[in-house]
DRENFIDREN-49385 format. One record per residue: x, y, z of N, C-alpha, C, O, CB in turn; residue in one letter. Coordinates in steps of 0.2 Angstrom, whole numbers, plus 2048, in hexadecimal, padded with zeros to 3 digits. Glycine has a CB too. Layout:
BEGIN
XYZXYZXYZXYZXYZa;...
This chain:
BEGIN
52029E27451A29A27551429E27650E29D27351B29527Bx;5152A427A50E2A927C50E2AA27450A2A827050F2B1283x;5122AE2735112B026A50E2AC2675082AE2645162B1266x;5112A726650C2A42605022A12634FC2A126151329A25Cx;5042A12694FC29F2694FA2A62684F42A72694F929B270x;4FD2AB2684F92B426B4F82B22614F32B225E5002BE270x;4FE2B125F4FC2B32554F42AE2544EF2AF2515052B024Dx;4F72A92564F22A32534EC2A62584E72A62544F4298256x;4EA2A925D4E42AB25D4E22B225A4DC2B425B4E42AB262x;4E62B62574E62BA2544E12BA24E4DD2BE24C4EA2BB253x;4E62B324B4E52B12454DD2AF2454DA2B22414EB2AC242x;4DB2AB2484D42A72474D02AE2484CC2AF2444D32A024Ex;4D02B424D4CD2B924D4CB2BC2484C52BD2474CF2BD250x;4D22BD2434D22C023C4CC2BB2394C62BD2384DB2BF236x;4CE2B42384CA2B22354C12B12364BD2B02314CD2AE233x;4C12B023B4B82B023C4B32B923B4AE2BC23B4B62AD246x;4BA2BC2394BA2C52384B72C52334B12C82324C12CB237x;4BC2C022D4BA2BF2284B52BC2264B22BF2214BE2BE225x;4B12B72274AF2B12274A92B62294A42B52254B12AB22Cx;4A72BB22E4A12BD22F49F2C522949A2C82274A12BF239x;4A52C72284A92CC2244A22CA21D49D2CC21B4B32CB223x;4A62C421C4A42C021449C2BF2144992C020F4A72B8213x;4992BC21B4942BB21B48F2C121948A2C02164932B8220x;4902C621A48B2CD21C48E2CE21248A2CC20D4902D6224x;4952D12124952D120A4902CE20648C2D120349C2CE207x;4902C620748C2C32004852C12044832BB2034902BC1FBx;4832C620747A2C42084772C52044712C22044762C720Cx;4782C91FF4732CB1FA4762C61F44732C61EE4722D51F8x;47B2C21F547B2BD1EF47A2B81EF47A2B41EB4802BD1EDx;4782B71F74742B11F946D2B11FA46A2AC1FB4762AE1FDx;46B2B81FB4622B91FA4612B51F245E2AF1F14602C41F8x;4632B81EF4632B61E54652AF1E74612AB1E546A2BB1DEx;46B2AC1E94692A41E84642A01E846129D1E446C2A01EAx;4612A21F245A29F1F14562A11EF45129D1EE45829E1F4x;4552A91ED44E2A91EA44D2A71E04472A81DD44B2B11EBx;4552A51DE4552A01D845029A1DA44A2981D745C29C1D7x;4522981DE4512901E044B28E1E044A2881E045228E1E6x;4462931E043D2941E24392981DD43C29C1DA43A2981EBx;4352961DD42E29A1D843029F1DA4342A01DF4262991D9x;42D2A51D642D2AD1D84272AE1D94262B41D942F2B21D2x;4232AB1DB41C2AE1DB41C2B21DF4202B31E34182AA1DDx;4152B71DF4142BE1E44132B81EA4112B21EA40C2C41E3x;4152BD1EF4122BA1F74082BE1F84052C41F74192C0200x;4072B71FA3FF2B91FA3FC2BD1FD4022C01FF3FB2B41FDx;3F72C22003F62C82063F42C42093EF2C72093F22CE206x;3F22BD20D3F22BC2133F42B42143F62B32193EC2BF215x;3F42B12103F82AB2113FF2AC2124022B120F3F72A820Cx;4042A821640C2A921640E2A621140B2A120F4102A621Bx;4112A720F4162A620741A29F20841D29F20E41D2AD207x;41C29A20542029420642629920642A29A20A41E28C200x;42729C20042D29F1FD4312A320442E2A420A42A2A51F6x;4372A420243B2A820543D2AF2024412B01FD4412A4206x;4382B320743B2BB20643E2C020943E2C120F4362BE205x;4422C52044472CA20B4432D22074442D52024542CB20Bx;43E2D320E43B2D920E43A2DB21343C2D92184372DB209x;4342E12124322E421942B2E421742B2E52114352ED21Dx;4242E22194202E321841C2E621E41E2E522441E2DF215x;4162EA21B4112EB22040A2EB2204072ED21B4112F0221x;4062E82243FE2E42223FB2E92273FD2EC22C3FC2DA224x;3F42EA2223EF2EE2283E92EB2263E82E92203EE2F8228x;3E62EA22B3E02E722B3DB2EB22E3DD2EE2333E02DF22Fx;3D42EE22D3CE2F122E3C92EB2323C42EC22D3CB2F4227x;3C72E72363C32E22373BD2E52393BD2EA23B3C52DE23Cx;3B62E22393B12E123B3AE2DD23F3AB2D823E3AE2E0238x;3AD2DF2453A92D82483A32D824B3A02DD24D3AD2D324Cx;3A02D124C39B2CF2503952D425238F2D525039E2CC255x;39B2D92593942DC2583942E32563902E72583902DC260x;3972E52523972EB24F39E2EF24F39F2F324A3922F0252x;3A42EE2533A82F02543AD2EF2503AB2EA24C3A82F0259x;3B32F324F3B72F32483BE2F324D3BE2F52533B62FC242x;3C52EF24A3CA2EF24B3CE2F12473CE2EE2413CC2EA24Dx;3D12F52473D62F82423DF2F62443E22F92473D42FF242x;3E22F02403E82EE2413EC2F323E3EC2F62393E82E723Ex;3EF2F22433F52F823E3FB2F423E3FE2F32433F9300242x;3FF2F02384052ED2384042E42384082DF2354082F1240x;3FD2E423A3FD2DB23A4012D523A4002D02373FB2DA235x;4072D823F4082D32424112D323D4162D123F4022CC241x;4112D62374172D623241C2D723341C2DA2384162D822Cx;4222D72304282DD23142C2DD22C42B2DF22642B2DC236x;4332DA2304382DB22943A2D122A43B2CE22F4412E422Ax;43A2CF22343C2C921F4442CB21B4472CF2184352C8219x;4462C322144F2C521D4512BB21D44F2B52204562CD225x;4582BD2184552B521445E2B42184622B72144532B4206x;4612B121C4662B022046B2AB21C4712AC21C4642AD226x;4682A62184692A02154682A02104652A420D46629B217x;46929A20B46429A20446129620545E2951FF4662991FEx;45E29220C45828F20C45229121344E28E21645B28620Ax;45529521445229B21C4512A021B4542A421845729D222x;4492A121F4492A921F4452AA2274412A622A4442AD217x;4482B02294452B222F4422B822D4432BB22844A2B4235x;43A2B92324372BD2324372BF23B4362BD2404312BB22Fx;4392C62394382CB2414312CE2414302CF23B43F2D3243x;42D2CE2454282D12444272D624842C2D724B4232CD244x;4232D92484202E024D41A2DD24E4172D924A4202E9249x;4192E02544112DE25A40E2E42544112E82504102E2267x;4082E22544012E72504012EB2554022EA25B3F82E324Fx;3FE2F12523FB2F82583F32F62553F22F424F3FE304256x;3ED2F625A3E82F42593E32FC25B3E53002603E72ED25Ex;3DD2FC2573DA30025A3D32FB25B3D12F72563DA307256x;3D02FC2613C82F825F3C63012603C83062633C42F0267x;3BD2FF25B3BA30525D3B230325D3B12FD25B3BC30C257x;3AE30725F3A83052603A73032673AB30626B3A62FF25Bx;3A32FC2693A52FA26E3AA2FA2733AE2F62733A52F726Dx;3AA2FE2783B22FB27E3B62FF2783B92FB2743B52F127Fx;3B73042793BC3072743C53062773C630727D3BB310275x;3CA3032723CF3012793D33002713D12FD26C3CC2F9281x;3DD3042733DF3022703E53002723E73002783DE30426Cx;3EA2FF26C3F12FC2723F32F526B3F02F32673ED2F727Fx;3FB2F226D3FD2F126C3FA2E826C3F62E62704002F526Dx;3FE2E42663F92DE2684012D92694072DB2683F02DB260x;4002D226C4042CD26B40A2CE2664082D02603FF2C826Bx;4112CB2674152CD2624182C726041C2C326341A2D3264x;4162C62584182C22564212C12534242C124E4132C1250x;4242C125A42A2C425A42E2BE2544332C125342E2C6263x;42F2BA2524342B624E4302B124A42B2AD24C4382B2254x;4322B024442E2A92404352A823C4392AD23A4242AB23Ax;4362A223C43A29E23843A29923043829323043A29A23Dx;43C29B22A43829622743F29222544429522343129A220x;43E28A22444228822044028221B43E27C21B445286224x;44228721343F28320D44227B20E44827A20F441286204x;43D27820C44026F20D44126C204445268202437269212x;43D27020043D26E1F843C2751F443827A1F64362671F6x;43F2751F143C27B1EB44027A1E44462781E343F2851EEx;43C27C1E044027D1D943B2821D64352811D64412761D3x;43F2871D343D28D1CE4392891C84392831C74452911CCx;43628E1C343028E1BF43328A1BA42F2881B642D2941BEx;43B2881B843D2841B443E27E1B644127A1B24412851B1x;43D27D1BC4422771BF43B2711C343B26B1C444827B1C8x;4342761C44302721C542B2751CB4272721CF43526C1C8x;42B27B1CA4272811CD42227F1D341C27D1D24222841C7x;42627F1D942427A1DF42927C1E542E27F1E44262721DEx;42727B1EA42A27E1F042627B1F642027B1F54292861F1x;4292781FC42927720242D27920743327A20742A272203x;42727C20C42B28221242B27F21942627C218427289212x;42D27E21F42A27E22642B28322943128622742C27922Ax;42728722E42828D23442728A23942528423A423294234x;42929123C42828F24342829524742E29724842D28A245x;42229824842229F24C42029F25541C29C25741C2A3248x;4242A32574222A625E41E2AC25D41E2B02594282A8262x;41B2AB2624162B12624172B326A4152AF26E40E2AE260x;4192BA26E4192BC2744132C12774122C627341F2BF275x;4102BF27E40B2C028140D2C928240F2CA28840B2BB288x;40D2CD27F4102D428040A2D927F40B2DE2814152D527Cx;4052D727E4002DB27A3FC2DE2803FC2DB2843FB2D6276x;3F92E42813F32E72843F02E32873EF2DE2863EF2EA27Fx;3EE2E628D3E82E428E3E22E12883E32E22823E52EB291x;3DD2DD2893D72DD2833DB2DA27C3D82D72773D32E7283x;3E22DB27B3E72DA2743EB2D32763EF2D12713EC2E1273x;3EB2D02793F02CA27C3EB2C727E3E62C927F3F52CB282x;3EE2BF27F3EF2BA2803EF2B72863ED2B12883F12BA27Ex;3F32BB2873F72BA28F3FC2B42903FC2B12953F12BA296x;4012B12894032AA2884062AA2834032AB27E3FE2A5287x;40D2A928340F2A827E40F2A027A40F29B27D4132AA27Fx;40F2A227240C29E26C41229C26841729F2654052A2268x;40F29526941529226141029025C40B28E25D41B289262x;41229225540F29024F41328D24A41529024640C29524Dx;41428624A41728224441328323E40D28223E41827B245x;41628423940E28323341428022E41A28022F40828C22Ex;41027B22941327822440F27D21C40A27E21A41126E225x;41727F21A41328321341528120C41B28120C41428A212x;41027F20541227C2014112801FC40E2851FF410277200x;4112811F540E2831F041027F1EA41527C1E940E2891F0x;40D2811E540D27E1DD40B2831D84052851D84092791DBx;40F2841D240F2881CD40D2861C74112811C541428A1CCx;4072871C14082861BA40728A1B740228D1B64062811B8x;40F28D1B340C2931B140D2971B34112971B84082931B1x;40829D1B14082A31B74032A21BC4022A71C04062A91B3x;3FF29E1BE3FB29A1C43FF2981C84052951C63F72941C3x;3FC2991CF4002961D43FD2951DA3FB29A1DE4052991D4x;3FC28F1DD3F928D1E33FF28E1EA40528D1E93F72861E3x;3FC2911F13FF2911F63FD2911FC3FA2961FF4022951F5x;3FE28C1FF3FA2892053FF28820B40528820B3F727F202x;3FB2882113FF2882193F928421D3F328521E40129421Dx;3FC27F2203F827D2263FD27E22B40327D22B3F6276226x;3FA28022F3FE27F2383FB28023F3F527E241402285239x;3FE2812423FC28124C3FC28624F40128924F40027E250x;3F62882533FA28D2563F928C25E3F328B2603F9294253x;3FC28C2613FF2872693FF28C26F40428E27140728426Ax;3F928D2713FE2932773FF28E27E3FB28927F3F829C27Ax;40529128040A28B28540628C28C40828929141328D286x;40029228C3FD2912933F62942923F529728C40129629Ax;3F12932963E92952973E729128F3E329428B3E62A2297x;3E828A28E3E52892873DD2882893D92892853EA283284x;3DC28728E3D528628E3CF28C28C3C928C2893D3285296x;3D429128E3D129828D3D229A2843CD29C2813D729E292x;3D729A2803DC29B27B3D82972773D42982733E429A27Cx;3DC2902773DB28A2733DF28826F3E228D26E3D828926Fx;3E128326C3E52822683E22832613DE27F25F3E827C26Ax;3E428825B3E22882543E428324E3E928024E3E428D252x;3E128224A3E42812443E328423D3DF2812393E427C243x;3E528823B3E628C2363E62882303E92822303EC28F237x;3E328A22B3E52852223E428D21E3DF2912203DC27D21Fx;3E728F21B3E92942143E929220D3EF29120B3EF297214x;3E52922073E72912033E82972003E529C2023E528D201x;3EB2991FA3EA29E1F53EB29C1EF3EE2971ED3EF2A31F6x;3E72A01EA3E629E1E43E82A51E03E52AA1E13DF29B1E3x;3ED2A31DA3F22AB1D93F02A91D13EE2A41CE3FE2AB1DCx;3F22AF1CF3F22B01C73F72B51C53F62BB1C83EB2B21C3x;3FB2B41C23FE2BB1C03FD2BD1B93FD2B91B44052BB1C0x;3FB2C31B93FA2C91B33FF2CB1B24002CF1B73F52CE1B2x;4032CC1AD40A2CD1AE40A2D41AA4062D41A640F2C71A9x;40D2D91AC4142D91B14112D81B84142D51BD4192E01B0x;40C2DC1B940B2DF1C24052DF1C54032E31C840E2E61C4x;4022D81C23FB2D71C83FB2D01C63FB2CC1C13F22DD1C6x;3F92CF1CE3F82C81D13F22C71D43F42C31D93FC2C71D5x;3EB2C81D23E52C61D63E72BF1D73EB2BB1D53DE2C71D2x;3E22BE1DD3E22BA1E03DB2B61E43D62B91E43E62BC1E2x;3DB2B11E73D42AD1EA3D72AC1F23DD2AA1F23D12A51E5x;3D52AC1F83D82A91FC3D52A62013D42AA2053DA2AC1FEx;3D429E2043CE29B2083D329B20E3D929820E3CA293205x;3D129D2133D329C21A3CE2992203CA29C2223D62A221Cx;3D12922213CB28E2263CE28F22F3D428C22E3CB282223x;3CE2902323CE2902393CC28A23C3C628923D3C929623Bx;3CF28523F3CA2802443CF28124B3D528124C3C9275240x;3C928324F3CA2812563CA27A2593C527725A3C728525Bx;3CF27A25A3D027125D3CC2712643C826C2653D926F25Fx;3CD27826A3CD2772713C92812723C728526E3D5275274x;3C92802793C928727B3C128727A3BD28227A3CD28C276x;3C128F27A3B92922793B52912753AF2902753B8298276x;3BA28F26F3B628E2673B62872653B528625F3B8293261x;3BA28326B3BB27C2693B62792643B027A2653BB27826Ex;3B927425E3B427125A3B12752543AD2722503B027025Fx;3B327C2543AD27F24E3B528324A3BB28224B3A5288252x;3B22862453B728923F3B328E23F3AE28F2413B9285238x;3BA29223A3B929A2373B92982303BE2942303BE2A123Ax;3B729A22B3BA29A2253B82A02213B22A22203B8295222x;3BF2A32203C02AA21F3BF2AB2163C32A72133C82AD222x;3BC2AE2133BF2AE2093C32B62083C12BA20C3B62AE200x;3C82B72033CB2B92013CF2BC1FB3D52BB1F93CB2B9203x;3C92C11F83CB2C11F13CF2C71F23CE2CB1F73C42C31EAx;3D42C71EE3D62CE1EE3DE2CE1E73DE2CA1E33D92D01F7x;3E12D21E83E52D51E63ED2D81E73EF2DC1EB3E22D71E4x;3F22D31E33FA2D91E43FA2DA1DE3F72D71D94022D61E7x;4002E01DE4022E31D940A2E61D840D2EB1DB3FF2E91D8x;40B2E31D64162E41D64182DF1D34142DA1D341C2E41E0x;41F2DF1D14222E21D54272E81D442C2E61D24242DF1D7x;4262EE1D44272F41D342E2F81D542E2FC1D94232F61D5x;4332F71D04392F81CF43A2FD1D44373021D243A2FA1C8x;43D3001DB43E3071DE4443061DD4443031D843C30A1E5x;44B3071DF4523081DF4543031E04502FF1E345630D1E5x;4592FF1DC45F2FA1DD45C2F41DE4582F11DA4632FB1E3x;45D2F21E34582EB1E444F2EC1E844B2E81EB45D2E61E9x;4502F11E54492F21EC4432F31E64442F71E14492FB1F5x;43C2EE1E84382ED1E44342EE1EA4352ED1EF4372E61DFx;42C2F31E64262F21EA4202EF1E841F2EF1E24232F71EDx;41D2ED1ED4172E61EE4132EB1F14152F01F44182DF1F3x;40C2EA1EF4062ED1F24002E81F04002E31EB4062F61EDx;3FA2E91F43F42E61F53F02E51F83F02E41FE3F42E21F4x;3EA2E61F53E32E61F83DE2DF1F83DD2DC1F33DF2EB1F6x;3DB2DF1FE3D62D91FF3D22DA2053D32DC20A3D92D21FFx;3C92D62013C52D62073C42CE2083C22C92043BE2DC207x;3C62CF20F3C62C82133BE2CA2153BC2CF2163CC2C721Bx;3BA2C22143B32C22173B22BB21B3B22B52183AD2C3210x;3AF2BC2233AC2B52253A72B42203A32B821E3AA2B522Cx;3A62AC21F3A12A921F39E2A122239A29D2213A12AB21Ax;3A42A02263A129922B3A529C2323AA2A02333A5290229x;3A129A23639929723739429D2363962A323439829323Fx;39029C2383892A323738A2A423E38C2A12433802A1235x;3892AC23D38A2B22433852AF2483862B024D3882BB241x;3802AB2463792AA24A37B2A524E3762A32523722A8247x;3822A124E38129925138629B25638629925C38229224Bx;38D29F25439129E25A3942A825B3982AB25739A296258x;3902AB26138F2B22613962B42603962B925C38A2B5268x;39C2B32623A22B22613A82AF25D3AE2AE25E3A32B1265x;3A42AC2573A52AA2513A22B024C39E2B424F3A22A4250x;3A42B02443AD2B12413AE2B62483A92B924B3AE2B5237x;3B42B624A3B92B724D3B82C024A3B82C424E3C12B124Cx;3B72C22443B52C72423B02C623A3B12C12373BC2CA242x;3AD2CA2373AA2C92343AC2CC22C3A92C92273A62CA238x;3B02D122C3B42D12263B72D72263B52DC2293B02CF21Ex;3BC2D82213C32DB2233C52DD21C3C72D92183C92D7227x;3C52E421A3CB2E62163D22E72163D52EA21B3C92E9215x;3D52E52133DC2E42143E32E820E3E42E72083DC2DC213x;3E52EB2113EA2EE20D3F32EC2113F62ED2163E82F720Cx;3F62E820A3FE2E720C4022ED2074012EF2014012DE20Cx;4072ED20C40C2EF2064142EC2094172ED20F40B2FA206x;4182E82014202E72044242EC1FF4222F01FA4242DD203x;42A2EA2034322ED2004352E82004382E72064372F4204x;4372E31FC43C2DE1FA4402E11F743F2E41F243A2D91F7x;4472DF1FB44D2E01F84512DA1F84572DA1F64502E51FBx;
C-alpha cells in the first residue's frame, strides 16, 4: 500500500517534470504561433505596441525643460519582452538611471516600472484581416531617488488597438495611470498615443506620433500636454538564429499648452530619442 502511493507519487512528479520540461522546449514554437496570429508591424518608438513581442529593448531619452535644465534618461523605463502564451506577453522592466543637469544638479535612479502585462483580445495577420486588440496592465514601484519618485505606487491599465492597409499602419493606446496614495499631489493621468507607420521595405519604417496627456486631478488638474513625434525605425536586421535588430530615432516636441500659461507645463519641452531591440 506505502509503495504504490510512494510510485503513484513518483509517477505524477515525473510527469509535471515533463509537463514543465515540454513547456520551456516549445517556447520558441509558440513565440511563432502567436506572432502568426498578428500583424508584423514595427513596434512604434514611443507608443506601446498592441502586438506581442519577445525581445530586450533599450530607450534613451535627452529632455529639455521649462527652465533650461536637461534630463538625460538612460533605459526609459524598458527591458526584456517575453511572449509566455500565444496570446500573453510580459514585460520586466528596469527603473531609468536619471541624470538632471543645469538647475539642482541631482542624479539617481527613477521609479521602477517593474511588471506590465498584455493580453491580445482579437488579432488577425495581414491576410486574415490586418488588426489587433490588446489590454495591459502595468505596476509601477515607488523606488526611485530622491527628486526621481513619486513616493506611490501606480497602476496603469491601457487599452491598445491598431489597423493595417497595406504597408500602412495605425497604432493607438489609451489608458490610466493611478497612483494608490498622495493623488492630490501626483493625480491621476490619461494618456492617448497614436502612431502613424509606413513601411519602406525591406528596413525603414518612418513614422508620425501624437501623444495627448490629460490630467484629470492633482497640480495640473484639468490641462493637457500634447507631445508630436516624427521619427524613425530601421530593421529588421538579421544577427544569429533567431535574433533580429531594431534601431530608431525621433524628436519628441511639446506643443500644448504654451510655456506662458502653466510655468510647469509641457512637463518638458522636447526630447531626442534613440531606441534600440533584439527580438528573438
Amino acid at each position: 500500500m506505502v509503495f504504490a502511493c510512494g510510485a503513484t507519487g513518483t509517477a505524477r512528479a515525473d510527469s509535471i517534470g515533463d509537463e514543465v520540461s515540454n513547456y520551456f522546449t516549445n517556447w520558441f514554437n509558440r513565440v511563432d504561433q502567436a506572432q502568426a496570429s498578428q500583424p508584423h508591424w514595427m513596434t512604434p518608438i514611443v507608443t506601446v505596441t498592441p502586438r506581442l513581442e519577445e525581445e530586450y529593448r533599450y530607450d534613451q531619452f535627452w529632455q529639455t525643460t521649462n527652465n533650461g535644465a536637461s534630463l538625460d534618461n538612460y533605459g526609459g523605463g524598458k527591458g526584456l519582452e517575453l511572449i509566455p502564451t500565444t496570446t500573453n506577453e510580459i514585460i520586466i522592466g528596469q527603473p531609468p538611471y536619471i541624470v538632471r543637469n543645469g538647475n539642482e544638479e541631482h542624479n539617481g535612479f527613477g521609479d521602477w516600472p517593474f511588471l506590465l502585462i498584455k493580453q491580445r483580445l482579437l488579432s488577425a495577420n495581414e491576410q486574415d484581416g490586418n488588426y489587433i486588440v490588446t489590454a495591459f496592465l502595468q505596476g509601477v514601484a515607488p523606488l526611485g531617488a530622491k527628486g526621481f519618485t513619486t513616493n506611490s505606487y501606480e497602476i496603469n491599465p491601457t487599452l491598445a488597438f491598431g489597423k493595417g492597409w497595406g504597408d500602412f499602419d495605425i497604432q493607438a493606446t489609451i489608458g490610466g495611470s493611478f497612483p494608490l496614495a498622495y493623488e492630490n499631489k501626483i493625480g491621476v493621468q490619461v494618456p492617448m498615443n497614436i502612431s502613424f507607420q509606413y513601411w519602406l521595405r525591406p528596413y525603414f519604417w518612418p513614422e508620425f506620433e501624437v501623444q495627448n496627456i490629460y490630467f484629470v486631478d492633482g497640480p495640473h488638474g484639468g490641462k493637457n500636454q500634447v507631445l508630436l513625434t516624427p521619427g524613425i525605425m530601421f530593421g529588421r536586421f538579421h544577427l544569429y538564429d533567431r535574433a533580429r535588430l531594431s534601431f530608431g530615432i525621433a524628436y519628441q516636441i511639446a506643443v500644448a499648452p504654451p510655456e506662458t500659461r502653466v510655468a510647469t507645463l509641457p512637463l518638458y519641452r522636447n526630447s531626442p530619442i534613440f531606441t534600440v531591440r533584439i527580438s528573438f
